[in-house]
C-alpha positions in Angstrom: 17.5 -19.6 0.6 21.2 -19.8 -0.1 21.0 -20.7 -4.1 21.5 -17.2 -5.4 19.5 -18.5 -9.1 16.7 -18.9 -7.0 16.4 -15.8 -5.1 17.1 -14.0 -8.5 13.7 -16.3 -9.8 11.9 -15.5 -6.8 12.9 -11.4 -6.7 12.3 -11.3 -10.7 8.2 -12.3 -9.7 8.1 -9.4 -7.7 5.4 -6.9 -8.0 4.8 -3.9 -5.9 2.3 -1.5 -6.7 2.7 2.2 -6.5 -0.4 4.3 -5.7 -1.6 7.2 -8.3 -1.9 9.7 -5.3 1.7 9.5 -4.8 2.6 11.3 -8.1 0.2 14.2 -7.3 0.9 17.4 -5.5 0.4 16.3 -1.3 1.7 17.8 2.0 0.4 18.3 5.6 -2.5 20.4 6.8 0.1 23.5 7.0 1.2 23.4 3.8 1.1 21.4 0.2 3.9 22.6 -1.3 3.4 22.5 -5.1 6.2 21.0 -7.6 6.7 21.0 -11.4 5.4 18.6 -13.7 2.6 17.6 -11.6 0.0 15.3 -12.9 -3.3 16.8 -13.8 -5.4 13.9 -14.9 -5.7 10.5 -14.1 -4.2 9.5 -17.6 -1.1 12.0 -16.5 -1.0 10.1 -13.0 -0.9 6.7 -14.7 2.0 8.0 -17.2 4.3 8.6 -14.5 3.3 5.2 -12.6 4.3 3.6 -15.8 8.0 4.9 -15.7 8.4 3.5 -12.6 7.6 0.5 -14.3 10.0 0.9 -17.1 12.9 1.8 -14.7 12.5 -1.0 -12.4 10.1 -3.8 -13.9 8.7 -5.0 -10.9 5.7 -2.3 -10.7 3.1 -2.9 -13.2 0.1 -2.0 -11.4 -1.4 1.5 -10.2 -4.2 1.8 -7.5 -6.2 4.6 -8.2 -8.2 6.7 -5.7 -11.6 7.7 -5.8 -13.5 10.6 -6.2 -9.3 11.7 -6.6 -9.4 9.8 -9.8 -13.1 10.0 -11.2 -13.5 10.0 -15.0 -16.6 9.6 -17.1 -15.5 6.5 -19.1 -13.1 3.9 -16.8 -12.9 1.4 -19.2 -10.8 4.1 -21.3 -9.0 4.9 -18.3 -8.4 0.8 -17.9 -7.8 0.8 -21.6 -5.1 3.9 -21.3 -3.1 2.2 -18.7 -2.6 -1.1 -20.7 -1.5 1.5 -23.5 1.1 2.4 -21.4 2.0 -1.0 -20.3 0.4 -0.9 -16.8 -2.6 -2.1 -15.4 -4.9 -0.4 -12.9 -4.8 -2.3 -9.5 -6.7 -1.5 -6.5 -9.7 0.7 -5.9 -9.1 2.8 -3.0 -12.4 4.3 -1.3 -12.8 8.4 0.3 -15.4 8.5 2.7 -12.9 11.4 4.7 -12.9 14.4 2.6 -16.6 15.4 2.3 -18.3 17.8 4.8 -20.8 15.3 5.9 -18.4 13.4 7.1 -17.5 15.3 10.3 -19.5 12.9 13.0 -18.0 10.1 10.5 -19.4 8.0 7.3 -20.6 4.7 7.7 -20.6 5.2 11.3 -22.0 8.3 11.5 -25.1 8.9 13.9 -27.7 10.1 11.0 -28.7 7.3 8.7 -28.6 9.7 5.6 -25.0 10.3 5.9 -24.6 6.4 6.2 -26.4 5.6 3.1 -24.2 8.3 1.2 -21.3 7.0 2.8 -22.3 3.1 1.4 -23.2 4.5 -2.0 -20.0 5.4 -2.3 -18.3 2.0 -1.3 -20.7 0.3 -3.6 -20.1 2.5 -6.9 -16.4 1.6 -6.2 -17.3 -1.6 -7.0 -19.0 -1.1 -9.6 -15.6 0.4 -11.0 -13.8 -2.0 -10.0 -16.2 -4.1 -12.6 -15.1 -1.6 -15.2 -11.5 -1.4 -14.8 -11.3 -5.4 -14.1 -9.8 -4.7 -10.4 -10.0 -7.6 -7.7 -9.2 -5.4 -4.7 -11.5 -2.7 -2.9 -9.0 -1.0 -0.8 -11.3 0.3 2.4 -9.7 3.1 5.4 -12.3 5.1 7.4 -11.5 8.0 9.6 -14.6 7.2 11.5 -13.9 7.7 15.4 -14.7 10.4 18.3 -12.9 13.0 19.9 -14.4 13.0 23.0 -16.1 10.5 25.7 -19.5 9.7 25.3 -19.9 12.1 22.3 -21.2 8.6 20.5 -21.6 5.0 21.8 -18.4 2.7 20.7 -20.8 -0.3 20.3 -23.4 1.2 18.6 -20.7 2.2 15.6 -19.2 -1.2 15.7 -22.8 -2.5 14.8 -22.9 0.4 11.9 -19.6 -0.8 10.5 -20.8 -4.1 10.5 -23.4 -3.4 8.4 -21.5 -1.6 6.1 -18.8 -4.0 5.6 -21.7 -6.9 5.4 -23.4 -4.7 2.4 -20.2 -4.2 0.7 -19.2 -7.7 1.2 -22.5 -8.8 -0.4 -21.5 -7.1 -3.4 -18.4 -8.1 -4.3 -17.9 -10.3 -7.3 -16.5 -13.9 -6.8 -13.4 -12.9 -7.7 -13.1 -9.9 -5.7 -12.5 -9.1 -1.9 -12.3 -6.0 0.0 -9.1 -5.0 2.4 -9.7 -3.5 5.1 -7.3 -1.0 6.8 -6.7 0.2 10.4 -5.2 3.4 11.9 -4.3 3.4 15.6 -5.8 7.5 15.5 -5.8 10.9 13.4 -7.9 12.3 12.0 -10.3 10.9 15.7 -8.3 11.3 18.8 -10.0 9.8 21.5 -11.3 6.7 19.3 -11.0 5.5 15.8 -13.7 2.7 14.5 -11.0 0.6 13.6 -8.1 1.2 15.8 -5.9 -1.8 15.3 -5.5 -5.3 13.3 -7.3 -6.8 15.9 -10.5 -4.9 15.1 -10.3 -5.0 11.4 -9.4 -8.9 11.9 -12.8 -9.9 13.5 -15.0 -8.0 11.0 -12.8 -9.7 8.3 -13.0 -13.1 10.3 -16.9 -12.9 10.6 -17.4 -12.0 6.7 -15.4 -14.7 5.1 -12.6 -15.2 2.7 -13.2 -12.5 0.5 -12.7 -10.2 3.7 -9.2 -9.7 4.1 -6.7 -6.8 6.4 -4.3 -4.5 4.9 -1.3 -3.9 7.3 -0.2 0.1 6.8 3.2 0.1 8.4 2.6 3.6 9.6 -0.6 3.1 10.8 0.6 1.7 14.6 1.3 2.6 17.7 5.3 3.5 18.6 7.1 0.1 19.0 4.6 -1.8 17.7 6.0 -5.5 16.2 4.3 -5.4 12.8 5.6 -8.4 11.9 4.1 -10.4 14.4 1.2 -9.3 12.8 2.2 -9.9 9.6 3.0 -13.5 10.7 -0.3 -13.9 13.2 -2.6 -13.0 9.5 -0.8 -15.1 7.3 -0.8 -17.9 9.8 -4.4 -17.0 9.8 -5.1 -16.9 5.8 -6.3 -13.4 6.6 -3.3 -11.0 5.6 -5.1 -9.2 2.0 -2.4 -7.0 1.9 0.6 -4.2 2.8 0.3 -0.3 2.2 4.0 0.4 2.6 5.5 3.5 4.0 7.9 4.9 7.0 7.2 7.1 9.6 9.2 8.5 12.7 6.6 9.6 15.2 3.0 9.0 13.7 1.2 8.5 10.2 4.0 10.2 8.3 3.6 8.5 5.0 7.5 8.7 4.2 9.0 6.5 1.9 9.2 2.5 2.8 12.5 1.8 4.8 13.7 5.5 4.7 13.0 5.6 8.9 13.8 1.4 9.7 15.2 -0.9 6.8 15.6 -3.2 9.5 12.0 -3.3 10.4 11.1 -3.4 6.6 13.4 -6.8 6.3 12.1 -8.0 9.3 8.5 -8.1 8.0 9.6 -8.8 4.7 11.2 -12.6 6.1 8.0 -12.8 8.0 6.1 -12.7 4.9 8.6 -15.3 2.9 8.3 -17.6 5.9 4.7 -17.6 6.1 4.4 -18.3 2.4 3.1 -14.8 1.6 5.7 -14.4 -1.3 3.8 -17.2 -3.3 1.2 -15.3 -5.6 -0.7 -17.7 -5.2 -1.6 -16.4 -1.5 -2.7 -12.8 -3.1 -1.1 -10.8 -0.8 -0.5 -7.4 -2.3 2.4 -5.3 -2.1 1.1 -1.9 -2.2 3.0 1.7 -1.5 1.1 4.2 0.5 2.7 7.3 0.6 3.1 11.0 -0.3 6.4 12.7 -1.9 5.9 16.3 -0.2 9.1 17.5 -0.6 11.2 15.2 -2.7 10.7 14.6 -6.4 7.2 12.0 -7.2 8.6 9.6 -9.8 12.2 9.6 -8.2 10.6 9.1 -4.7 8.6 5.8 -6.0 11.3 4.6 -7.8 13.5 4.5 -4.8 10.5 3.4 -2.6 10.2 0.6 -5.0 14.2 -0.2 -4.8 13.8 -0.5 -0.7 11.4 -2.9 -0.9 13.4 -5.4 -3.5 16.4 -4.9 -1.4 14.3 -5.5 2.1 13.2 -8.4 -0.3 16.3 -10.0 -1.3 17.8 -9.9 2.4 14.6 -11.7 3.9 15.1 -14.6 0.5 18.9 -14.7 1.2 17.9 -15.9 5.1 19.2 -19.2 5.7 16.3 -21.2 6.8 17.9 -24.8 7.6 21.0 -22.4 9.7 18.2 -20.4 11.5 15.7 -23.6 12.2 18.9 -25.5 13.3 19.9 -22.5 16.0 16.4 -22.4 17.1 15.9 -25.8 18.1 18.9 -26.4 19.7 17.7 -22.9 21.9 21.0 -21.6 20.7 20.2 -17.7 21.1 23.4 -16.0 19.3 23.7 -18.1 16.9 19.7 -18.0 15.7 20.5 -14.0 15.8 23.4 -14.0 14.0 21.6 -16.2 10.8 19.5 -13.4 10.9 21.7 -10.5 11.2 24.2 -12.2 8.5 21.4 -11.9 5.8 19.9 -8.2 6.8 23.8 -7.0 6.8 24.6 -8.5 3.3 24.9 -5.9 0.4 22.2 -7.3 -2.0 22.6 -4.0 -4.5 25.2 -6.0 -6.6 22.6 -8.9 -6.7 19.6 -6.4 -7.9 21.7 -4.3 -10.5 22.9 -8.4 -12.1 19.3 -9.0 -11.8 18.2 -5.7 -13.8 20.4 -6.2 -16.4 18.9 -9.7 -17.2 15.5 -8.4 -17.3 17.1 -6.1 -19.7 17.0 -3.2 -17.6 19.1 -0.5 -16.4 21.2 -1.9 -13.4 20.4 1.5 -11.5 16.5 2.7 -12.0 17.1 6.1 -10.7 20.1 7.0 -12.8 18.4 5.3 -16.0 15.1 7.7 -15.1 17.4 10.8 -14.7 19.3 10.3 -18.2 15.4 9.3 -19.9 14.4 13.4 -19.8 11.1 12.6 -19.1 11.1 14.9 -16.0 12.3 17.7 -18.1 9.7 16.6 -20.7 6.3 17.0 -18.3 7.4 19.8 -16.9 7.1 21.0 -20.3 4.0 19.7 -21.4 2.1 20.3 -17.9 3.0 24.1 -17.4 -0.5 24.8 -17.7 -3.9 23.7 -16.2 -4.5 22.2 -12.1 -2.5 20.0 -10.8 -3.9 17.2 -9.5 -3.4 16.7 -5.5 -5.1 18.4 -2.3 -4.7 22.3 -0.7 -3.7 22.9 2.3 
């Protein structure tokens, strides 16, 4: 796309959606390390989601997390973040954090713990009802440690009935996303190690079945956007959870470890036709802030994407197709290298200030003193995140 109009039109559509988790105190199982101005609610999680918003304009939805983000009344919750010109996104389900789930959840060996495990899944649907959310965001941790300590088929034929009971569930205009992790917290075998796994269950549901590509989630060297262009090709990609990692799951911000893997499944996507909306392919962060400020962190997270974004758009197709078909290697490399090397930051800060924002999010959030603000207002009660 060389007309820069129209990768200013297409970038403008954008929306990325940050995750309520992220603004909340997080760290590894050494340490959480705690910070000021800390969320303590779900409303307080969704008031920081919504200056992310405000600073960059392209992040009007929150996924929320439960139990992380249970209330009593969600339609006030739902009602709240429209207040604060946000909307809640996708439902994100925790069947990882309760003692029960040791041997696993849906795949665990005792029916009782299965049936808790699905009672969960389901009332997240039923929030999703109440908030008015189209996506059920699903991640096990289901797996073994150790040979033979349970029979892999036998669990595949578990999750299968899970997903099929979930599935069943769902509203017409809903669909679940199912996520894979290549291991951690199982070490010898996760449940669903790979896309290729989550893929068949999605394949054999139907359309409302759909994968979630985490970009941390794979093994080292893995070609994520050969995924990413295998699903789309497929009608089967739901969705991203974006983050960065250097050795495993490390949940660092998106495009902090490989920008150039980031653009690189970013023109996958706009080839495949999975920048159209109409496709419903979310574009979802994933991530934890431990030691670097929450709002800030999203914000930037947010700005790595749109710049990943605007390289991938500013790709010249007819150049590249050209180079290809005429098997002329260098030159096919080059189109691409041309468009990942080009500094889009004047483009985005132009863009900003036609949506009538602040050409530079993070410097517009500095000078706003809402940081100083919380860390006011929250100096007393719990923070809202996970001990360590």
């Amino acid at each position: 796309m060389n007309d820069t109009s129209a990768v200013k039109d297409a970038l403008r559509r954008q929306q990325i959606e940050t995750p309520s988790w992220a603004y909340g105190n997080s760290g590894t199982r050494f340490k959480v390390f705690a910070q000021q101005g800390v969320p303590r609610t779900p409303q307080e999680k969704i008031d920081d989601a919504a200056q992310v918003h405000r600073f960059t304009g392209v992040a009007p939805s929150v996924a929320v997390h439960i139990p992380w983000d249970k209330v009593d009344d969600y339609a006030a919750l739902s009602a709240h973040a429209e207040d604060r010109g946000v909307r809640i996104g996708a439902v994100n389900t925790n069947v990882f954090q309760d003692d029960d789930y040791k041997l696993g959840s849906v795949t665990n060996p005792d029916p009782k713990v299965r049936r808790k495990a699905l009672d969960h899944l389901l009332e997240c649907v039923d929030i999703m009802d109440a908030v008015g959310s189209k996506d059920l965001k699903l991640w096990f941790s289901d797996g073994t440690n150790y040979p033979g300590q349970d029979d892999i088929r036998t669990r595949q034929d578990r999750m299968a009935e899970a997903l099929a009971a979930v599935y069943e569930r769902l509203g017409d205009d809903q669909r679940f996303l199912l996520e894979y992790k290549l291991f951690e917290p199982a070490f010898y075998m996760t449940d669903l190690p790979d896309w290729g796994a989550s893929y068949a269950h999605c394949l054999k549901l139907g359309p409302k079945a759909q994968v979630v590509v985490d970009t941390g989630h794979h093994a080292p060297g893995t070609n994520i956007e050969f995924i990413v262009a295998f699903l789309l090709r497929e009608g089967k990609l739901g969705g991203f959870d974006f983050n960065s990692r250097f050795y495993a799951d490390d949940d660092l911000m998106v495009g902090a470890a490989d920008p150039f893997q980031l653009f690189r499944i970013m023109y996958e996507v706009v080839r495949g036709g999975g920048y159209d909306p109409a496709t419903g392919v979310a574009f979802m962060l994933d991530q934890c802030h431990n030691i670097e400020p929450k709002i800030h962190g999203q914000i930037r997270s947010v700005m790595n994407v749109q710049e990943a974004t605007a390289k991938a758009l500013l790709v010249d197709g007819d150049a590249l197709r050209a180079a290809q078909e005429s098997g002329d290697v260098l030159a096919a490399n080059a189109v691409f290298m041309d468009a990942y090397n080009t500094d889009v930051r004047p483009l985005l800060a132009e863009l900003r200030e036609e949506m009538g924002l602040h050409p530079d999010p993070v410097a517009a959030y500095k000078a706003s003193g809402y940081f100083e603000r919380v860390v006011a207002e929250r100096k007393d009660g719990q923070a809202a995140g996970w001990g360590a």
